[in-house]
C-alpha positions as CSV (number, residue, x, y, z in Angstrom):
1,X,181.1,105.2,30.0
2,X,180.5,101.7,32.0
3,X,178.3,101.9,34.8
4,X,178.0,99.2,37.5
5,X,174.9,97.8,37.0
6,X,175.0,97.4,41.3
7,X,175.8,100.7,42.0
8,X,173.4,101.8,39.7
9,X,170.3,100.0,41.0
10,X,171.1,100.7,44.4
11,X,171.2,104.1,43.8
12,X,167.8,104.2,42.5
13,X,166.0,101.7,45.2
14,X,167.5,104.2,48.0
15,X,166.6,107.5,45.8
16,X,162.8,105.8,45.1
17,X,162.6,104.7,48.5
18,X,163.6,108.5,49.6
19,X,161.3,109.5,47.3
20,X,158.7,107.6,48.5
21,X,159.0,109.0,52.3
22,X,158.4,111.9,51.0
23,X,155.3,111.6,49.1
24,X,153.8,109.7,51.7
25,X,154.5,112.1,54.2
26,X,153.4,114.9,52.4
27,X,149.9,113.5,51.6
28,X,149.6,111.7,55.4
29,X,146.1,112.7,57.2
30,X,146.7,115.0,60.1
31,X,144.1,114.5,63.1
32,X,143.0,118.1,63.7
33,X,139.8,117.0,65.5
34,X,140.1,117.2,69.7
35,X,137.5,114.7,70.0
36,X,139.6,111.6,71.4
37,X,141.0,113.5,74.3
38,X,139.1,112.0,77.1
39,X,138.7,108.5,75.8
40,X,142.1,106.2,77.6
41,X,143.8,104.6,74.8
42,X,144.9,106.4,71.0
43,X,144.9,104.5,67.7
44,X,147.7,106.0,65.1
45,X,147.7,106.1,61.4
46,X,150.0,103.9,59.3
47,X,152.9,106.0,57.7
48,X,151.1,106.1,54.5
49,X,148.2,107.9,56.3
50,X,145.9,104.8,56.6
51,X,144.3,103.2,59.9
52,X,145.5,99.8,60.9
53,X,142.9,97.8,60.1
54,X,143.3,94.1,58.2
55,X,141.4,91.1,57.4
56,X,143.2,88.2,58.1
57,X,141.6,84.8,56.6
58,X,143.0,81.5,58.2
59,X,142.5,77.8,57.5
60,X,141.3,77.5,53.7
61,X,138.5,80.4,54.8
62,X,137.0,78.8,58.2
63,X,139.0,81.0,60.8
64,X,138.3,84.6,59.7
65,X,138.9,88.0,62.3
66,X,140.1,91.3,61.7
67,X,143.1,92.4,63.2
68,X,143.5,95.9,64.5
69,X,147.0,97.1,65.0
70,X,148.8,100.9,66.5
71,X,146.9,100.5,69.7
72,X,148.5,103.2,72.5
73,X,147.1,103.4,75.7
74,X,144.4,101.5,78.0
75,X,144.1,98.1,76.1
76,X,141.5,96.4,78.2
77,X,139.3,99.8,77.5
78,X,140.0,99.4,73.5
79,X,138.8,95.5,73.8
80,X,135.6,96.2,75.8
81,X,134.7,99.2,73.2
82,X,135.3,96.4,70.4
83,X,133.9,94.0,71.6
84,X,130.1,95.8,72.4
85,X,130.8,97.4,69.0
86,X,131.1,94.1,66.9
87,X,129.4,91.8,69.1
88,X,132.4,89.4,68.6
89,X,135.1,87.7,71.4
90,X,138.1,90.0,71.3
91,X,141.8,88.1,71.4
92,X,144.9,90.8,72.8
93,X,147.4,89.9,71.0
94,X,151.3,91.9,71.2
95,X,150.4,95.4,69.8
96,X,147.1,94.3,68.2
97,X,143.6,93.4,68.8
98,X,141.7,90.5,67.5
99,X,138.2,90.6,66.4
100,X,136.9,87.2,65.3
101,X,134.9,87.9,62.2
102,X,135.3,90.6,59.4
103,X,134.2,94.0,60.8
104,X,136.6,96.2,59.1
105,X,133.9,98.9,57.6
106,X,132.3,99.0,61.5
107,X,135.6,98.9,63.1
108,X,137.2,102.2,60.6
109,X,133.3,104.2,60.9
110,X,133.4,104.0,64.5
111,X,137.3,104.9,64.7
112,X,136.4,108.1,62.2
113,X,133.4,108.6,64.7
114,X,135.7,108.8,67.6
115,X,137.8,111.5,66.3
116,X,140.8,109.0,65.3
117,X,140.6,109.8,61.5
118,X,139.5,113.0,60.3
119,X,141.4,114.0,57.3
């Protein structure tokens, strides 16, 4: 038998990508803690179950902040928190947060401290 090469590659990216979905899904953290239900804004996981929280590195390494992304809520609250936290200036950028400097291990502690996630 002769099968299209096409056919049969596209079968497998969408059957690996289903696949994929799946596993992810199945091993996603859950946030059973009830510890962020006062506080006025509500930072979501990534669909692989991770926080959204990058480095970015600019300018051959001069320009360096951390970007945090899946902000829901009170904005302005989220950027005064971050910015006592890391002691940094705070950009508000469309559906992130800026942080100049790297402060991703401070940034995902005090997130895990705030109930956000707790596996």
């Amino acid at each position: 038998m002769i099968f299209n090469l096409n056919l049969v590659s596209r079968c497998n990216r969408i059957f690996n990508s289903q696949l994929r979905c799946i596993v992810q899904s199945s091993f996603a953290r859950t946030n059973k803690s009830n510890k962020n239900a006062n506080l006025p804004f509500k930072v979501t996981r990534t669909p692989s179950g991770n926080l959204a929280v990058y480095t970015k590195i600019r300018a051959h390494g001069t320009v360096q902040y951390t970007v945090v992304r899946h902000i829901y809520g009170d904005i302005q609250a989220m950027k005064e928190q971050l910015r006592i936290l890391c002691e940094s200036p705070v950009r508000e950028r469309v559906g992130s947060l800026e942080v100049q400097g790297i402060h991703v291990k401070k940034i995902k502690k005090w997130l895990v401290a705030c109930g956000f996630a707790s596996a």
